[in-house]
N, C-alpha and C positions, 0 to 999 in steps of 0.2 A: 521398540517400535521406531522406526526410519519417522524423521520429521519431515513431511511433506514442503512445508513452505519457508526452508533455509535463508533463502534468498529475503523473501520476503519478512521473514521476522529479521534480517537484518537489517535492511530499510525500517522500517515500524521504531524499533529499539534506537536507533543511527539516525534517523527524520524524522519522526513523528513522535519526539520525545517531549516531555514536559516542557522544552523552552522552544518547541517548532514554531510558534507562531513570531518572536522574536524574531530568530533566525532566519526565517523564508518566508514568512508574513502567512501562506495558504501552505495547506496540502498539496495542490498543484507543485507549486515552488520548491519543495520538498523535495519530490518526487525528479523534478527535472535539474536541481542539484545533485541527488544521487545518480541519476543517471549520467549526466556529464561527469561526473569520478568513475562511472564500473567501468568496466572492460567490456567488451563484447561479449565473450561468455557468460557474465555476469546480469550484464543486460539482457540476453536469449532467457535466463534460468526465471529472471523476475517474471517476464511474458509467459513463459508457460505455465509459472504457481501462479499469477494474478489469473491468467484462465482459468486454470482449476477453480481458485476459489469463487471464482466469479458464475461458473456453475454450482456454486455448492451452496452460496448465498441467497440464488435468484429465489424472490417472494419470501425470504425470510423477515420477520420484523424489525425495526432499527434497534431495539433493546438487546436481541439475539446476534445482531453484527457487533452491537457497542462492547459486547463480553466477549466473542470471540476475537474483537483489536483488541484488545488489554490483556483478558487471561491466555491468549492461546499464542498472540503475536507482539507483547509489550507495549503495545502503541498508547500513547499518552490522549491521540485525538477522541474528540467525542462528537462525532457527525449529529445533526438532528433529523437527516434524513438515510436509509439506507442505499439510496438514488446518490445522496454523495459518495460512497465506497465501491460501489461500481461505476460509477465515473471513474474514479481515480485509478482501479483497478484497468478499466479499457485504455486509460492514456497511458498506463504501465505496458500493456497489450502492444499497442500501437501509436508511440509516440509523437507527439505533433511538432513537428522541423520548429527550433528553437528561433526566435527572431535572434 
């Protein structure tokens, strides 16, 4: 089986690991850390799998996102809302110009 969200389980594994919050203090931070290292391909690949998943998510409960970041994507974070991972997922989408 082809894994769907390459991109994105190496962000998750790479930023969103047990010492994220150290590191980049939010998910946000995270996220626009990795983005200023990808490449441009790299950055295209993360917007179209954070799309996906971000249909694949919608109305699911936050216990149901919290196992699919961990078992399916490595992610160390544990949102308390499902409204936080698609936030996170739309600014993966469509980046908001860095100050």
């Amino acid at each position: 089986m082809t894994d769907p969200y390459p991109t994105l389980r190496a962000f998750a594994r790479g930023s969103l690991h047990e010492d994220f919050e150290a590191e980049h203090g939010t998910p946000r931070a995270a996220l626009q850390a990795f983005l200023a290292a990808a490449t441009p391909a790299e950055r295209r690949a993360l917007a179209r799998e954070a799309a996906r998943l971000d249909r694949r998510i919608a109305g699911w409960p936050v216990a149901r996102v919290r196992h699919l970041l961990r078992d399916d994507l490595g992610c160390a974070w544990w949102p308390a809302r499902a409204s936080e991972v698609r936030a996170l997922l739309d600014e993966a989408i469509s980046p908001s110009p860095r100050a």
